[in-house]
SERO-4910 file (N, C-alpha, C, O; in steps of 0.05 Angstrom, whole numbers):
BEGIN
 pado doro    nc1    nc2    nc3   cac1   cac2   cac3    cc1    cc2    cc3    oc1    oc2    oc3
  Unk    A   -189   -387    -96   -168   -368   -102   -171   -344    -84   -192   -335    -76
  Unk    A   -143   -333    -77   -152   -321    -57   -162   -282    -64   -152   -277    -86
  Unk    A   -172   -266    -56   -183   -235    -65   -155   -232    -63   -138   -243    -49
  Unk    A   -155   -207    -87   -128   -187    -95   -137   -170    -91   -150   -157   -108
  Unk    A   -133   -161    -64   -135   -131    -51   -132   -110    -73   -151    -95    -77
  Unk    A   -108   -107    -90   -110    -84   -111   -117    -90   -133   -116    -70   -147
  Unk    A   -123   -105   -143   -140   -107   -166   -172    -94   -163   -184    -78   -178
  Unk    A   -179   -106   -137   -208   -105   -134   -212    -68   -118   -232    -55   -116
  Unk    A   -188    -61   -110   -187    -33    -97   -192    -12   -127   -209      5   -133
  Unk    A   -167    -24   -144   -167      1   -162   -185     -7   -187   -180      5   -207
  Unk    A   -206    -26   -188   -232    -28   -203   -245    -11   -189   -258      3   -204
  Unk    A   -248     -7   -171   -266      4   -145   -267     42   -149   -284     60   -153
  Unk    A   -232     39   -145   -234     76   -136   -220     85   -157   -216    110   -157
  Unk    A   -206     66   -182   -190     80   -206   -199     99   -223   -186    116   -234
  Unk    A   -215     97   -223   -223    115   -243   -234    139   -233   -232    161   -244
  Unk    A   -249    136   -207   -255    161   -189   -230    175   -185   -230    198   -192
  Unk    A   -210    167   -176   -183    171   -167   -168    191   -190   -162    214   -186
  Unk    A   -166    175   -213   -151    189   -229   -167    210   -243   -154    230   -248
  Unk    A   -193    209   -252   -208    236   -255   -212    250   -238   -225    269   -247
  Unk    A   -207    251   -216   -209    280   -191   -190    287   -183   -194    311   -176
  Unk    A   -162    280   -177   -137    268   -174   -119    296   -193   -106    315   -186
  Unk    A   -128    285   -223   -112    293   -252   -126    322   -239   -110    337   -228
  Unk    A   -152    328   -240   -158    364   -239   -153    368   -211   -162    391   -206
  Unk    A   -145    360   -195   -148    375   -170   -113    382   -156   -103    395   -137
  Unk    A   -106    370   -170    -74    362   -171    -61    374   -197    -38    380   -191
  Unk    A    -68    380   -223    -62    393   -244    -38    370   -258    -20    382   -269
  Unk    A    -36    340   -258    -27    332   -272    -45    318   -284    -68    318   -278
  Unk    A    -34    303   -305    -49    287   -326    -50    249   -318    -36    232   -307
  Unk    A    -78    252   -332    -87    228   -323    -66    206   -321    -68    191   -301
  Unk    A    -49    202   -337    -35    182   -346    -11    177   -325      0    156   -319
  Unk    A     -5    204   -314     18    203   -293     -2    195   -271      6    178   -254
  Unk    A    -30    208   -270    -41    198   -240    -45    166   -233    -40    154   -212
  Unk    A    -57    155   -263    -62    123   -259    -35    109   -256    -36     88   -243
  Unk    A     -6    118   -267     20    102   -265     25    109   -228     37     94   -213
  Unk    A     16    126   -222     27    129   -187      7    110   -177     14     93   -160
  Unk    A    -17    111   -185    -39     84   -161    -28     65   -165    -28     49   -146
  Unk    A    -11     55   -194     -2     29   -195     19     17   -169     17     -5   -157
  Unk    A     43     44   -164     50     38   -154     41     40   -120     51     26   -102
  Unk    A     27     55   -116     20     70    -86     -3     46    -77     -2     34    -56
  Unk    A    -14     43    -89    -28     11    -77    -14    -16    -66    -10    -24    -43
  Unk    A    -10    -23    -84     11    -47    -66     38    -31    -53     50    -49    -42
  Unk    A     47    -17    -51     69     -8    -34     50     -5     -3     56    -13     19
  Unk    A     23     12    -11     11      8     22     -1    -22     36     -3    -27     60
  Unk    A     -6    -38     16    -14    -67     25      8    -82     30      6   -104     40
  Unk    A     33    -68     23     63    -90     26     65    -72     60     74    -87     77
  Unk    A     60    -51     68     63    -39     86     45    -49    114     52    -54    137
  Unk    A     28    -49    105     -7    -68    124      5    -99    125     -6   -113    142
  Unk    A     23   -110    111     34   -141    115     48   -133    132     47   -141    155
  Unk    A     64   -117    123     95   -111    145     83   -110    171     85   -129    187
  Unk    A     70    -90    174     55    -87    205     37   -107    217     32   -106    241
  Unk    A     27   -127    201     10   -148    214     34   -169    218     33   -184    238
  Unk    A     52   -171    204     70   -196    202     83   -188    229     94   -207    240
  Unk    A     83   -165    242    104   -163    274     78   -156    301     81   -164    324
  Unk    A     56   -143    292     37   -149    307      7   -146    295     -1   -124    289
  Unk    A     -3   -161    292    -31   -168    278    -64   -148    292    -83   -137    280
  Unk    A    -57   -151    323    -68   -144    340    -69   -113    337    -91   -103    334
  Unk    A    -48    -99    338    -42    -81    337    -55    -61    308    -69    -41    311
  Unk    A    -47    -72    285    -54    -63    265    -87    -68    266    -97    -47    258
  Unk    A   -100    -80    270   -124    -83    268   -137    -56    294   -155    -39    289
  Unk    A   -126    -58    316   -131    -35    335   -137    -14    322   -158     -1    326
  Unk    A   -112     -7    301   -106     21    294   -124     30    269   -130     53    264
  Unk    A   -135      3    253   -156      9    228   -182     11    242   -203      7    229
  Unk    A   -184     17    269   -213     14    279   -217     41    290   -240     50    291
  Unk    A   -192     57    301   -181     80    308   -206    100    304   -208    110    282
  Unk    A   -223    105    323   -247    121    314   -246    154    303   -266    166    296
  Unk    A   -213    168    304   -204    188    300   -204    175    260   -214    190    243
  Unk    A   -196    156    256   -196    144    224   -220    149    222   -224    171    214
  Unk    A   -246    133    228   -268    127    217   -297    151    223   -320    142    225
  Unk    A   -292    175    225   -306    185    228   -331    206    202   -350    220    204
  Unk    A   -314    195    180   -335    186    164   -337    167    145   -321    172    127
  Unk    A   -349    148    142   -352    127    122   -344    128     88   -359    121     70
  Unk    A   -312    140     86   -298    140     60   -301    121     47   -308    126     24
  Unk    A   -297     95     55   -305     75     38   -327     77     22   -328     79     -3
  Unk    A   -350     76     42   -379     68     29   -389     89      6   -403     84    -14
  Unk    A   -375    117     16   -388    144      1   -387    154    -21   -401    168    -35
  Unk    A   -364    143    -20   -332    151    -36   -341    159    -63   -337    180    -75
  Unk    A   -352    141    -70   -359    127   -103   -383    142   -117   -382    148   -141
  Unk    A   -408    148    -97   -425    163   -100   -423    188    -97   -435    202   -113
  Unk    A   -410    200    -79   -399    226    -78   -395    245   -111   -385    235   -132
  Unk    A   -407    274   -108   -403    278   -131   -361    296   -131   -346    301   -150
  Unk    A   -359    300   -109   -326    306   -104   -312    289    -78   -319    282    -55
  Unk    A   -297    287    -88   -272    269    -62   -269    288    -42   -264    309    -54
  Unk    A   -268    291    -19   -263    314      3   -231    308     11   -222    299     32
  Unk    A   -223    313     -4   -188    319    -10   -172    322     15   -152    309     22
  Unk    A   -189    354     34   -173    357     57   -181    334     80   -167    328     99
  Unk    A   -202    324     75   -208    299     94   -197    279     89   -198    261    105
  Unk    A   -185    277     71   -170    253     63   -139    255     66   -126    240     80
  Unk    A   -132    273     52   -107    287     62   -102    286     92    -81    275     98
  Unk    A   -118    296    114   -104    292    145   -111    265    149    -93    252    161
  Unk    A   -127    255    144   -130    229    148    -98    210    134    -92    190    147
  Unk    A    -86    215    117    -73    195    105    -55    206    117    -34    192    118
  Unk    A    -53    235    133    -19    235    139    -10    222    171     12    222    183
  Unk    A    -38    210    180    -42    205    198    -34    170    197    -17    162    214
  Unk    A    -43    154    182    -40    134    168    -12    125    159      2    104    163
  Unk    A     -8    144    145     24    131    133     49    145    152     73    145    145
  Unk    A     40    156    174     62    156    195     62    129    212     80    119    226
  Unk    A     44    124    209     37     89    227     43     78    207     55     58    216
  Unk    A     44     76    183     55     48    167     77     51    159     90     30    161
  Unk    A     89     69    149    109     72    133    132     87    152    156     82    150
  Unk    A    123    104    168    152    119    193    168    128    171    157    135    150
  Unk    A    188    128    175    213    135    165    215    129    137    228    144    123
  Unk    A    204    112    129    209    112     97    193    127     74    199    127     50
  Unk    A    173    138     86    157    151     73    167    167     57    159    164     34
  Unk    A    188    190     62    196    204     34    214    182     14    220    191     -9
  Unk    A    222    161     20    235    148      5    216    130    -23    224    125    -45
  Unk    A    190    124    -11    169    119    -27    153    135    -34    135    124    -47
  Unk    A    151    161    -33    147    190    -51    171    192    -72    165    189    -95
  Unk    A    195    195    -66    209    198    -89    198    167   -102    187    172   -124
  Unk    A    198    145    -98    198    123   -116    173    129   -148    174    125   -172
  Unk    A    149    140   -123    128    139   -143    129    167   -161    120    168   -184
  Unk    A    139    189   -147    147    211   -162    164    206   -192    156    212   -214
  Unk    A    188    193   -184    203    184   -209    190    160   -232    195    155   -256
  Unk    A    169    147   -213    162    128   -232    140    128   -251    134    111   -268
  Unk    A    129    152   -244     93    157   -255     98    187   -264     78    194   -276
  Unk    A    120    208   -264    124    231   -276    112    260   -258    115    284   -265
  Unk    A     98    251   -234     89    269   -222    111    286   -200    132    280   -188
  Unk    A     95    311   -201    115    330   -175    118    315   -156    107    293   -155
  Unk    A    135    325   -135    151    305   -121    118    318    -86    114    310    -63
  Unk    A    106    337   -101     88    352    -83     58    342    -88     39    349    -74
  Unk    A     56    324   -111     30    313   -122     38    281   -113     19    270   -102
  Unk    A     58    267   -115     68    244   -105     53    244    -69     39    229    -55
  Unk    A     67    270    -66     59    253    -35     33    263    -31     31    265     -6
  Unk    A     14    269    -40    -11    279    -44    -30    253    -46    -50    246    -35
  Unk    A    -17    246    -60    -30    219    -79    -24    198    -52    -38    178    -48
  Unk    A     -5    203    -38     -3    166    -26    -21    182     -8    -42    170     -3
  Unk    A    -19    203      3    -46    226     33    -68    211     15    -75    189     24
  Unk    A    -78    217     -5   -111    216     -8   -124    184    -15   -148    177    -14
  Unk    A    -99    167    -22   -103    135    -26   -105    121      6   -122    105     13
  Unk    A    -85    131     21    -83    113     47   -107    119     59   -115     97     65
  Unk    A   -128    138     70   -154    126     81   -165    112     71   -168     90     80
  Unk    A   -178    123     38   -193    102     24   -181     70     17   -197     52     12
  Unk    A   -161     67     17   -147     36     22   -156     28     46   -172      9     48
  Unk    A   -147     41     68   -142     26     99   -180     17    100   -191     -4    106
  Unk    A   -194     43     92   -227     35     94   -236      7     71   -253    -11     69
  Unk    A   -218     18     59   -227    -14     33   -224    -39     55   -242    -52     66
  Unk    A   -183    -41     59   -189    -68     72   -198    -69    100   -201    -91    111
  Unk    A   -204    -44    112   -224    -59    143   -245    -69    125   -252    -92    129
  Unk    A   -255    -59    110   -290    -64     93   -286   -100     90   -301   -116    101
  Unk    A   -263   -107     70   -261   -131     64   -258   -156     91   -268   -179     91
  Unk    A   -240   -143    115   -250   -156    131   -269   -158    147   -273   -179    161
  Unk    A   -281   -143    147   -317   -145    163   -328   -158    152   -345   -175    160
  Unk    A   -322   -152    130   -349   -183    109   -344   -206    107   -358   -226    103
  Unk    A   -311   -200    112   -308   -234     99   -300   -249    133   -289   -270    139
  Unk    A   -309   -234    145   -313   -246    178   -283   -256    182   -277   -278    192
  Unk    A   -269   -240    175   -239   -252    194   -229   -245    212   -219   -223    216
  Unk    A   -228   -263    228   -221   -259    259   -191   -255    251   -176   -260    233
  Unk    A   -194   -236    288   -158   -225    291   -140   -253    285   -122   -256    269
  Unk    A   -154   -275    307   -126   -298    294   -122   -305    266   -101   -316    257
  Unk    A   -146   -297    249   -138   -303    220   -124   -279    200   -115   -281    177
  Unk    A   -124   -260    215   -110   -237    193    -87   -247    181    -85   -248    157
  Unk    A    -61   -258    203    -42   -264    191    -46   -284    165    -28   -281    149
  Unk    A    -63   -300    160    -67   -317    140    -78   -310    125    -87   -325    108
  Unk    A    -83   -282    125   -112   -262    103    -84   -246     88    -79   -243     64
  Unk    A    -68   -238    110    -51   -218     91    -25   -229     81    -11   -212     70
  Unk    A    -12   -266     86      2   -277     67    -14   -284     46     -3   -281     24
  Unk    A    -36   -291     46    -47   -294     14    -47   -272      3    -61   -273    -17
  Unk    A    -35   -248      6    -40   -219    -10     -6   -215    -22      0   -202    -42
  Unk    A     11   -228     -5     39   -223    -10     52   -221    -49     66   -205    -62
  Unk    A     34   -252    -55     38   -246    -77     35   -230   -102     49   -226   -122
  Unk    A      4   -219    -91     -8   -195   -114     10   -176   -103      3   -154   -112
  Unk    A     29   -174    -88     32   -149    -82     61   -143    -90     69   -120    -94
  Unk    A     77   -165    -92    102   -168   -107    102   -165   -135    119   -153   -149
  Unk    A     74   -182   -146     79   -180   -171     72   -150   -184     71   -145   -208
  Unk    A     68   -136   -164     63   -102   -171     75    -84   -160     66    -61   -163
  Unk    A     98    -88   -145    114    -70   -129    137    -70   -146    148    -89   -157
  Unk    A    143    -41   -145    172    -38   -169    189    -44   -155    186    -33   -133
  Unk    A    214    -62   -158    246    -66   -146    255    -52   -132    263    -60   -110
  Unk    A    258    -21   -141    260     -1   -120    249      3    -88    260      3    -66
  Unk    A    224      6    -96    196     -3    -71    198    -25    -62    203    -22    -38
  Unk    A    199    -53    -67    207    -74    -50    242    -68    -44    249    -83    -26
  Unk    A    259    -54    -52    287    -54    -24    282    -39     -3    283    -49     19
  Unk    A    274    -15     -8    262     -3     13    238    -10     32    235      3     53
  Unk    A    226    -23     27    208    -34     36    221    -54     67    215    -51     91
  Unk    A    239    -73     53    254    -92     70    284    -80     82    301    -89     98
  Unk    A    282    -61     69    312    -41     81    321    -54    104    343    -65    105
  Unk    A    300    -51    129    312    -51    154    302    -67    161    298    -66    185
  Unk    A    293    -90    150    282   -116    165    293   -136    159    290   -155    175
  Unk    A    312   -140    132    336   -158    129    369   -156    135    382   -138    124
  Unk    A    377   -170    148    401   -180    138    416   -191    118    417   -215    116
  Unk    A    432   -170     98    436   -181     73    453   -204     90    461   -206    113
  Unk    A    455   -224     64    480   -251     79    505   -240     53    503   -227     32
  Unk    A    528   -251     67    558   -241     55    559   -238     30    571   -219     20
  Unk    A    548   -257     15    551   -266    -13    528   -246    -30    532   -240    -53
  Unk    A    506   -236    -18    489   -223    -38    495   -199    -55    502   -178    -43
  Unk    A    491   -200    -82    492   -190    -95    489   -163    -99    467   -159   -109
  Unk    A    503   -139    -95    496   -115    -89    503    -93   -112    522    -98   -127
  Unk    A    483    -63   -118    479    -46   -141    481    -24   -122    470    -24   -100
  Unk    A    492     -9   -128    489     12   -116    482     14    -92    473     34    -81
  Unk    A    485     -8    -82    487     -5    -53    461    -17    -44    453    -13    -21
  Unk    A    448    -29    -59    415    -43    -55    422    -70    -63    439    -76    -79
  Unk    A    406    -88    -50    405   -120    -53    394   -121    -82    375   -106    -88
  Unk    A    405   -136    -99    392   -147   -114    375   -173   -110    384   -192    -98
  Unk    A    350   -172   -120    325   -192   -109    322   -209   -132    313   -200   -153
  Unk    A    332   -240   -130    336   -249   -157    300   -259   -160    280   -263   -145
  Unk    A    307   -260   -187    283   -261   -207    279   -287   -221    273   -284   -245
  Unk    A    280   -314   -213    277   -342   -226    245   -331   -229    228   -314   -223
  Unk    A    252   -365   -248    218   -362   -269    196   -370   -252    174   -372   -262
  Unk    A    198   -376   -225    170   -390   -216    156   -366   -216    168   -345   -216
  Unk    A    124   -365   -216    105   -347   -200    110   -327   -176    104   -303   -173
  Unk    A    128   -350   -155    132   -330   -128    160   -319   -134    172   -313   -113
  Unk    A    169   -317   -151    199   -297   -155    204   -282   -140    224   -284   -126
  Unk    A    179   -255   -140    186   -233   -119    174   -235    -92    168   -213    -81
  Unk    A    168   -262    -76    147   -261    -49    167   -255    -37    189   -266    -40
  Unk    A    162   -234    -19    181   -224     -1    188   -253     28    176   -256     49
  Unk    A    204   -264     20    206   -284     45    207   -274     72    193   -288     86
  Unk    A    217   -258     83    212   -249    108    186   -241    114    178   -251    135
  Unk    A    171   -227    103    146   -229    107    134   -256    117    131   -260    141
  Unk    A    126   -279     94    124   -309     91    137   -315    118    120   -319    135
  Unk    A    165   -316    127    171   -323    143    160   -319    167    159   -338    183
  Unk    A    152   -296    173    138   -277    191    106   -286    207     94   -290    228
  Unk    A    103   -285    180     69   -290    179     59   -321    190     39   -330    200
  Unk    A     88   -335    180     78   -367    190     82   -367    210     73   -385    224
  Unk    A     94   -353    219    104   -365    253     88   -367    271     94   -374    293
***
């Protein structure tokens, strides 16, 4: 079976996260843990996107020695405080390489969806994206995957990552990388992504498509 990047992330840093997070940020726990729900897999649907068009590349950029100049991953946990502003330039550094242009569009998503300021939202995806990007270089160093295997590391993730990305967050996500076809079903001006009963309901096929090639 294959590792679920966010399952095993937010066992890892959830609870660190949302107790330092809730006081340092001045909202309440409950809005901080509903934004990791969503701010986790929206950045691993983001790390697919980018390996599914160049694999090579994304791996370059998680090695980026301006990223890794101190060991967030390993510390993180033992640390008796999160170093916020180190994390903070670090993530705004990060989610201009993954996300570009859509980034305020996935701040409002998680803002509206978890109850937080629209100024603690994007706080929250700044202080998650190092400690993520350091999670999964971590998981690939150990689990010895070569550059030619990434693409086959990060379609096995597609699905944990649908089945946790809100509707909203997966249109934008694929905004600009599909072509709706004539006939699809449209809301307000967004694809509707149909929902049959199998397991892979929400696997983003372009991705899938992407990744096999």
């Amino acid at each position: 079976m294959a590792t679920n990047l966010i399952a095993q992330f937010k066992s890892a840093f959830g609870e660190t996260l949302v107790r330092q997070c809730s006081v340092q940020l001045g909202e309440s726990a409950q809005s901080i843990s509903s934004s990791i729900d969503t701010i986790v897999p929206s950045l691993l649907g983001s790390i697919i996107s980018k390996g599914s068009l160049d694999a090579g590349a994304l791996m370059e950029f998680t090695a980026n020695d301006n990223l890794s100049e101190l060991d967030l991953t390993e510390n993180v946990v033992s640390q008796a405080e999160l170093d916020f502003d180190t994390l903070i330039s670090k993530g705004s550094i990060i989610l201009n390489y993954l996300t570009g242009n859509k980034l305020t569009g996935i701040i409002d998503v998680v803002s509206s969806g978890s109850g937080l300021k629209t100024s603690s939202a994007s706080s929250m995806l700044k202080i998650i994206a190092p400690l993520f990007l350091g999670f999964f270089r971590r998981v690939v160093k150990e689990n010895s995957i070569s550059p030619a295997g990434i693409k086959d590391f990060l379609l096995s993730q597609t699905e944990f990552v649908n089945e946790s990305i809100p509707p909203r967050l997966h249109a934008l996500l694929v905004s600009d990388r599909v072509t709706p076809v004539p006939d699809a079903p449209l809301e307000n001006g967004e694809i509707i992504i149909p929902n049959p009963s199998t397991g892979m309901s929400k696997v983003l096929p372009w991705i899938i498509l992407m990744l096999a090639s």
